[in-house]
C-alpha positions, 0 to 999 in steps of 0.5 A: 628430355631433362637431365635426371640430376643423382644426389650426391647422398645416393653416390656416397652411399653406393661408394661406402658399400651399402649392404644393399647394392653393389657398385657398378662402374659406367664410363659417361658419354655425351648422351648420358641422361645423368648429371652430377658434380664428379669431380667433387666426388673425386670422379672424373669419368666413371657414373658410381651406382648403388644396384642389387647384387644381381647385376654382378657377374655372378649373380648372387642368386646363383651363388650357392652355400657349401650347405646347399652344394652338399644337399643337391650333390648327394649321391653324385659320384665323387670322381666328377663331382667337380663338374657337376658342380660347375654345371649346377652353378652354370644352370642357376645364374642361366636362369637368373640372368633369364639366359640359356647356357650350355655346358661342355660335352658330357660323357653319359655318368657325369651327364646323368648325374648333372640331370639328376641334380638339376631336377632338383631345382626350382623353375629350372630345367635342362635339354640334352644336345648331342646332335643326333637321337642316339649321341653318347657325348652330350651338351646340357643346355640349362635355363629357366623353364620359360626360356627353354621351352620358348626357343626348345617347343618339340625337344628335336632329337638334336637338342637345343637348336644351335648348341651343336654343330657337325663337320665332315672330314673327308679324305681317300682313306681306301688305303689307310683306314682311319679309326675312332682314336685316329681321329680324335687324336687329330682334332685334338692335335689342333689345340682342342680340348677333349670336351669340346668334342662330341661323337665321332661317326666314322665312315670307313673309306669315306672319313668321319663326321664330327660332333663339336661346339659350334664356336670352334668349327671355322677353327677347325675348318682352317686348322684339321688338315690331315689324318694319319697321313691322308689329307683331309677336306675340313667342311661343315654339315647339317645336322640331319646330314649325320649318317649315324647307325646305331651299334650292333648288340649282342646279348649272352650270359655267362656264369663267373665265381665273382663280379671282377671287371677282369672276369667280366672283361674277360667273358664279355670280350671272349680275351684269356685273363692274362692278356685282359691284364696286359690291357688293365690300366692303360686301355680298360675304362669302366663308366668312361673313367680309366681303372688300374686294378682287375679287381673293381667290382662291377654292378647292373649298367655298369659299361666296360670298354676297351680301346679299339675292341669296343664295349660291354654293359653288364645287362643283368646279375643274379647268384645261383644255387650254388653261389654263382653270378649269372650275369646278363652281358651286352657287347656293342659291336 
């Protein structure tokens, strides 16, 4: 095949930033189906093309106005806007590139908000991977609809193949029960950060099985080699091999004089107010989000939890004749 000879015109053009193209640098081998006089152009080894923007590293189509930002964040909570964001411009230049990306793991608020933004664009659509039907921390693969739907057909209760892997860490804890925390703390004692790290489904005596992004587990495997003080064996698993049981419930109600988390609190996890504040700011999260006051107001779906005691969802509210708040609570045991 004859060489394609590039006019020097064209290359000039590209070089001056033409409004239309971006310049891409190729370095030229011996098999290039190109010639021109480079060095008359003052380029000894590097072929300079005038391309759409599209081919840049950020696809000019993915990148988003502040008004667009603002339009599509609207009534994404403030605390984790940030990350949404991210996501939002990971699922547009995804689609462009006609690629599938995935998001870090997600706690539930930042996860429902991030599927609440990404309804709202074109041709694009997103599937949540966590590993199991029932996972809490979740991975968000996004895309164009066409690539979802040709390598996601069925939508497995795992999630979008490969976007999750698991491990098994086993040890003899007979003798030193290992909790949630116990285990965390280890994985992220290696050098992980948190969002890498989806559930913890621990197994009493028997150890843990471990949600995490597939990238990282020969990592872990080399490098998680003990919790608390049990040495553990480091392996991989199936995702069907998850012996994951779904959290007891228990229903109640209960009547307060106002919606204060430390009222709730205090009725949901059956703790006296004072020792509910000793826990305030250093073990009561609500939505997954740290808190430093007991006077948050707490509304419908709301969850509190409390390190190492569980969690609460506030069910249901509704006033009383006497000006009271009946309140609906579910406490995951």
């Amino acid at each position: 095949m004859a060489a394609a000879t590039i006019p020097k015109a064209t290359l000039l053009a590209a070089a001056a930033g033409n409004s239309h193209s971006s310049l891409l640098l190729l370095p030229l081998r011996h098999n290039c189906n190109f010639s021109f006089p480079t060095r008359s152009l003052g380029l000894s080894s590097v072929l300079l093309l005038g391309f759409p923007r599209r081919i840049q590293g950020t696809c000019q189509a993915a990148t988003l106005s502040k008004e667009e930002k603002v339009s599509l964040l609207d009534g994404v909570d403030k605390s984790h806007a940030d990350i949404v964001s991210r996501v939002l411009e990971q699922a547009r230049t995804a689609a462009d590139r006609r690629k599938v990306f995935h998001t870090d793991f997600l706690a539930p608020p930042v996860l429902n908000d991030a599927l609440s933004v990404i309804k709202r664009l074109a041709n694009i659509t997103a599937v949540v991977s966590g590993g199991h039907a029932q996972a809490e921390r979740c991975r968000l693969s996004v895309g164009h609809v066409e690539d979802i739907g040709s390598k996601c057909k069925g939508a497995p209760k795992e999630g979008f193949p490969g976007a999750v892997a698991a491990l098994s860490v086993s040890g003899n804890f007979a003798f030193d029960p290992a909790e949630h925390g116990d285990f965390l703390g280890a994985v992220l004692g290696t050098g992980l950060a948190r969002e890498k790290v989806g559930d913890i489904i621990v197994l009493g005596e028997k150890g843990a099985q471990i949600l995490v992004v597939p990238d990282l587990v020969d990592y872990l495997v080399t490098s998680l080699r003990q919790v608390r003080n049990v040495p553990v064996d480091c392996t991989t698993i199936p995702l069907s091999t998850l012996q994951y049981l779904p959290p007891r419930k228990e229903i109640f109600n209960t009547v307060e004089a106002s919606l204060r988390v430390d009222a709730l609190a205090s009725a949901g996890f059956r703790l006296s107010r004072s020792k509910l504040v000793d826990l305030i700011s250093k073990d009561v999260k609500i939505n997954w989000k740290e808190i430093s006051k007991g006077g948050v107001t707490l509304k419908v779906g709301d969850v509190v939890s409390i390190r190492g005691k569980g969690r609460i969802e506030v069910g249901s509210i509704f006033t009383t004749r006497k000006g009271r708040f009946s309140i609906e609570l579910i406490r995951y045991v």
